[in-house]
N, C-alpha and C positions, 0 to 999 in steps of 0.2 A: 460449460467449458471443461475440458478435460484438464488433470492435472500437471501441470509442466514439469519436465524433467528437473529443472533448476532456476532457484529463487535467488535473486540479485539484490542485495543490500546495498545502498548508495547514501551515506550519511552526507548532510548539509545542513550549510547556516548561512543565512543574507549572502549567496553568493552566484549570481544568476548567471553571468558569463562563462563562468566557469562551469557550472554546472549543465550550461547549453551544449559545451563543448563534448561533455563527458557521456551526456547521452545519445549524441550523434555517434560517437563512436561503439556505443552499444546497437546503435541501427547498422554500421556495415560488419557485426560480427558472421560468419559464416554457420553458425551455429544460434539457431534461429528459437528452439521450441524451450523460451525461460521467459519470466516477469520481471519485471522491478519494483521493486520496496524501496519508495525513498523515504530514508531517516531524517526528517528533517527537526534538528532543534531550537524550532521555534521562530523561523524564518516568517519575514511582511511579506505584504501583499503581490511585491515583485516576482516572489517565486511560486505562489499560487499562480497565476498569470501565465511564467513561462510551461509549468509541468501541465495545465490547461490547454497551451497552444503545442506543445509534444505529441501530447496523448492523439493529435489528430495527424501529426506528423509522421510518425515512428510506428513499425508495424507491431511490437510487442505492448503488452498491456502494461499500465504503471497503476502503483497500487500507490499513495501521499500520505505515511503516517506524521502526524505532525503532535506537537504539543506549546505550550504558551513558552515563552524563552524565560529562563528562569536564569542566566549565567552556561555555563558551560557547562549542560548536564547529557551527552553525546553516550555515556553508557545507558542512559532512564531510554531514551530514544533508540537506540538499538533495539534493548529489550520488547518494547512495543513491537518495531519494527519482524522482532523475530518471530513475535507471535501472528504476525500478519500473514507470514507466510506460506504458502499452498504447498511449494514442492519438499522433497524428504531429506534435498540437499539445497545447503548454502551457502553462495557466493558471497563476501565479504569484499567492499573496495570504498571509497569516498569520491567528493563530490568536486575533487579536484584532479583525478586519474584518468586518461584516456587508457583505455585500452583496446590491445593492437585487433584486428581481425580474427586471431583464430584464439584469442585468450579464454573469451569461457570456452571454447571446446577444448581446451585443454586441462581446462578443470574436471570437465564433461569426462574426460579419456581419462582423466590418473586417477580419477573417485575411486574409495576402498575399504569398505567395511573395515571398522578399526583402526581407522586414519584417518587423519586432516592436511591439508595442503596449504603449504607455506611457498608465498611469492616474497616476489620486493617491490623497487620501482626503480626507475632511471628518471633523476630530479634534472629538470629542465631551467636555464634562469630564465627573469622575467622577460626581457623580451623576446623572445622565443615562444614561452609562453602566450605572451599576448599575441603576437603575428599569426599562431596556428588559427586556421579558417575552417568553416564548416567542408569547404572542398579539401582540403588538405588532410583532416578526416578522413573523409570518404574515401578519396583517389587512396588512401593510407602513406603520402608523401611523405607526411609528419613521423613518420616511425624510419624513412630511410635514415642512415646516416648517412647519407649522400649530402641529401637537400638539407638536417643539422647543421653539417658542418661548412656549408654555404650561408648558412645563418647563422652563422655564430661560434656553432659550438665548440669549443676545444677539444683537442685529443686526450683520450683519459682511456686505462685498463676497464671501466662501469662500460665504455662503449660498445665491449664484445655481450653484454644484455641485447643489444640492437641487432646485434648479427649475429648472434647465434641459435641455431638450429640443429635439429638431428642430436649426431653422435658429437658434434661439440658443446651443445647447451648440455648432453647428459654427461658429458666429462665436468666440465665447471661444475653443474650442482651434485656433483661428486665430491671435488675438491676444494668448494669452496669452504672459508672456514666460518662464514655465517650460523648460527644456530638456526634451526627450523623450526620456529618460533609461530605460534598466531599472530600475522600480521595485519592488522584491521584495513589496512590500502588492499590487502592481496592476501587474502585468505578464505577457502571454503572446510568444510566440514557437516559431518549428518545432523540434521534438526536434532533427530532425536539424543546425540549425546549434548550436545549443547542445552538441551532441556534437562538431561538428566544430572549437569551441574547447577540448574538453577542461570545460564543468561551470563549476562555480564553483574557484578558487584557494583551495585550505583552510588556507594560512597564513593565510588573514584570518577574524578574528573580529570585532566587533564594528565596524561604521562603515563603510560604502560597498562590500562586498564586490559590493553585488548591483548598482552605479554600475560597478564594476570588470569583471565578465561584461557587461555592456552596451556597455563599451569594447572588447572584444575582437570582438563580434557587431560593430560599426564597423568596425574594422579590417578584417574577414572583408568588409566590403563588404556588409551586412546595415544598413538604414537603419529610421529609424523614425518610427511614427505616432502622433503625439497624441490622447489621449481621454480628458483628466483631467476634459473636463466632460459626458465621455457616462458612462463607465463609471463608476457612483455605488460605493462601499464608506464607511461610516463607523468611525471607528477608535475604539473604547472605550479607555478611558484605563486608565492601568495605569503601578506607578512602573519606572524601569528601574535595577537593579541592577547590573548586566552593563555598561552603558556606561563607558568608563576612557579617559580619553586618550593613555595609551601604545599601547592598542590602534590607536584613531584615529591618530596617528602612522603609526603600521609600515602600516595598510591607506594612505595617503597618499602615501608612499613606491614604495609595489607599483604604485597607479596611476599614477602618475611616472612609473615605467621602463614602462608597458605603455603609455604614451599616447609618449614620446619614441621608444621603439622599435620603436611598430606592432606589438603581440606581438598575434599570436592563440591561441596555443595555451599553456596555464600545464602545465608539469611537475608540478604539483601537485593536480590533478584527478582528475575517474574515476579516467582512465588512469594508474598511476603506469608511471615509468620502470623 
């Protein structure tokens, strides 16, 4: 097999519906020649099962990094996941993100030696979430705000994410006043600078790890580009268990020292010491 343009990072945990949805919507992308790398940390036998019955489904190949479930350890599992990788660029998103039809080829088109690409999402609530169908996918109905707000959804300024295109998605991620940050829902970046800071820092679990690897791409002299209102994913809802503020704390901390002391490279990556 030849090596594909672009590698698709898709981090997961015991979350199989969701994660069914997310890959279907990787099958009607327009932009066809990439893998998937799912991160999974430490998911049963359910999700063995569904990425089994995909892989016969869906025309791109899935690569299943897994590891034992230790608690929320989602940076250890990236890492793996990075190394898993064939192509020279990487797509970053989770296991809870549709993304719209022409999303990785938009990652595809604004890749740039010396840069990383910074998305968002547009947070759906839950029933909405649960009602999107594999058809609705596909058809890409789920992304009008048409058929939204027939379902549900309220009017909100986040809604011009859904409708924007051309020269008005490039005026909002102009103006908007988001940092263009590593976003781990919606972020790519070249293998090689992400190896050359050592991955993600796996003392951190939950709460800005993937803010944290973005700081360190800075530091390396790697700058970044906005396209929170090009590159469309919408984030199904789901409760978070895992979040704790002690954890938030300690990752707070770590980015502290790697922001005052220009750290590129974390001891505690890939690479270990």
């Amino acid at each position: 097999m030849s090596k594909p343009t672009i590698s698709i990072i898709i981090s997961t945990y015991n979350s199989e519906a969701w994660l069914e949805k997310v890959l279907w919507s990787y099958e009607a992308q327009v932009f066809k020649d990439f893998e998937m790398v799912i991160a999974d940390d430490g998911s049963k036998q359910p999700t063995f099962d569904l990425i089994d019955k995909m892989k016969t489904e869906v025309h791109y190949p899935i690569i299943h990094v897994w590891h034992e479930d230790n608690g929320f350890q989602k940076s250890q599992i990236l890492n793996k996941a990075i190394e898993a990788c064939n192509a020279d660029y990487i797509l970053m998103s989770d296991g809870d993100c549709l993304a719209r039809e022409d999303y990785v080829q938009i990652h595809v088109d604004r890749k740039e030696q010396g840069y990383f690409l910074s998305g968002g999402y547009f947070m759906l609530p839950m029933d909405i979430s649960k009602l999107i169908s594999k058809d609705d996918i596909i058809s890409q109905r789920c992304f009008d705000l048409k058929w939204l707000k027939e379902n549900g959804l309220i009017s909100s300024f986040k809604n011009n994410k859904l409708t924007s295109r051309g020269v008005k998605s490039k005026l909002l991620n102009t103006i908007t006043p988001t940092n263009a940050s590593w976003n781990g829902h919606n972020a790519s970046g070249w293998k090689e600078d992400i190896l050359k800071i050592n991955g993600f820092d796996e003392r951190m679990q939950y709460g800005g790890q993937d803010r944290e690897l973005g700081e360190r791409l800075f530091n390396l002299g790697i700058k970044s580009k906005q396209i929170r209102y090009s590159a469309v994913c919408l984030h199904l809802d789901h409760p978070r268990g895992y979040k704790n503020q002690e954890s938030i704390n300690k990752n707070r901390t770590i980015r502290d020292i790697t922001k005052s002391e220009k750290r590129v490279w974390t001891d505690f990556g890939i690479v270990k010491p």
